[in-house]
N, C-alpha and C positions, 0 to 999 in steps of 0.2 A: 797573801799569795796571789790566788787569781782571782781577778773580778769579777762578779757576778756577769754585771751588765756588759763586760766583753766577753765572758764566753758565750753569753745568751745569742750576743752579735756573731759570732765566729761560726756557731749552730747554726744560726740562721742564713748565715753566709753560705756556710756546706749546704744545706738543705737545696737552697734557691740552684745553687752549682748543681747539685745531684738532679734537681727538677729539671735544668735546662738541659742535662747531659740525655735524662732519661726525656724528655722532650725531642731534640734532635735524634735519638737515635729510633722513637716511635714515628717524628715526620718521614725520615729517610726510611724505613720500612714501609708507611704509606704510599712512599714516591714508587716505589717499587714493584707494591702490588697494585698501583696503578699501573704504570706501564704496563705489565703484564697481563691487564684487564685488558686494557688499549691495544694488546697485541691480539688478544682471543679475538676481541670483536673486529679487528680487520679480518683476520683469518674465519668470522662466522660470514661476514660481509659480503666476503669474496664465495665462500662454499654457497651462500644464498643466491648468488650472481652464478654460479657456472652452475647451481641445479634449476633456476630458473630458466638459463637458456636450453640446458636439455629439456625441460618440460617442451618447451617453445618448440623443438625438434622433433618431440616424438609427436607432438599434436600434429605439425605438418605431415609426418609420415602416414598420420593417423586419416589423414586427408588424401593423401594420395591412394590407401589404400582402397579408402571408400568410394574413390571417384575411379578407381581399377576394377572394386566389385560393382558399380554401378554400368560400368562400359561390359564385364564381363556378363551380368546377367539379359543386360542388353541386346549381346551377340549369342545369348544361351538363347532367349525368346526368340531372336529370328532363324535361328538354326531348327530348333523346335518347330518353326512355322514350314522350314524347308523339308524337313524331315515327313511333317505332315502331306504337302504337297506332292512329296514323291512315292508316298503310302497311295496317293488319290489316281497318280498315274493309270495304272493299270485298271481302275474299277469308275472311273469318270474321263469322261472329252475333254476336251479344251473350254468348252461352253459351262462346264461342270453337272452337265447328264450322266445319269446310269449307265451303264456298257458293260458289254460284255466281251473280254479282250479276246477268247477263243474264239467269237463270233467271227471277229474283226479281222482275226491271224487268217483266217480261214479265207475271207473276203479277199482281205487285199496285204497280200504276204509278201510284197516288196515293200513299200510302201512302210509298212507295221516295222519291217526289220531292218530300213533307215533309219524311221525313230527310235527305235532300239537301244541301233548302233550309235546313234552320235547321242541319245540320254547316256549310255555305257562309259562314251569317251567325258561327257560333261560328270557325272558322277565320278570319275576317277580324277579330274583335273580338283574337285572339289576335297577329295581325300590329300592329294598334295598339296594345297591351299592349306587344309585345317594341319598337316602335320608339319608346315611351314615353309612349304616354299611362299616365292615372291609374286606379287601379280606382275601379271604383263602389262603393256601400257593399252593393249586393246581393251584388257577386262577394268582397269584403273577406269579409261574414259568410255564406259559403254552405259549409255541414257536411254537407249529407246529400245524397245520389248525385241528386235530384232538381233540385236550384239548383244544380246546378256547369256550367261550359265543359267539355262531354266531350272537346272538341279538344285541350285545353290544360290540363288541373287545376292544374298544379304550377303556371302562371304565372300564372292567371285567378282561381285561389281559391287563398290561400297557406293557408287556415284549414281547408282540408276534408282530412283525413287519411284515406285509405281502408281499410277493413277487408282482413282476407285474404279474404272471401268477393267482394268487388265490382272 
């Protein structure tokens, strides 16, 4: 009937068939979840790249902000410093001597209620300053001890830098 050594052949024929079959259809499922792999890591590649560049963004903001509280505590110190200055008003001279301002009113009460008046009007120029108006171009370019806000310098005239003697 049938031959040993050809159905042994015909078996081994099927087998190698069945290997290749089962061969091709494990490579085409490799090709597949390759690409698929291929596709995550473009897509992890690109999420890498756009959180890298916000990192990059918030670090700049992160800079600006610190170079805003640096300007901020900057114009805190010398308001502070004005603040003090007009504490000293009434209880020191110009020379920064002790006084006594009732003395003074008493003495020469024109004079006392000039100064007064135009510290009154510079103190209130300095209130609209700080709650934002704009400077004028006298107080922008005002350098010497005569065209300044004695109330306010640091905020009234950013341009006038005072000597150690004044």
């Amino acid at each position: 009937m049938f031959d040993t050594s050809a159905m042994i052949k015909v078996v081994a024929a099927l087998i190698m068939v069945v290997i290749f079959a089962v061969s091709g259809w494990w490579i085409t499922g490799l090709r597949a979840d390759l690409a698929v792999s291929q596709e995550s890591s473009r897509k992890l590649i690109e999420s890498i790249d756009q959180q890298q560049e916000a990192i990059k963004k918030m670090q700049g903001e992160q800079e600006k902000i610190r170079q805003i509280n640096n300007d901020l505590n900057t114009t805190i110190k010398l308001q502070n410093k004005d603040v003090e200055n007009l504490r000293d008003k009434f209880s020191q001279n110009a020379k920064g001597e002790v006084r006594d301002f009732g003395k003074t009113a008493v003495a020469k009460p024109q004079s006392l209620e000039r100064a007064v008046n135009k510290g009154t009007v510079n103190a209130l120029r300095c209130l609209e300053i700080a709650s934002g108006a704009t400077l004028t171009d006298l107080e922008k370019n005002a350098t010497k001890p005569n065209e300044i806000n004695r109330e306010c310098p640091a905020l009234a005239n950013p341009n006038y830098k005072p000597t150690a003697g004044q």
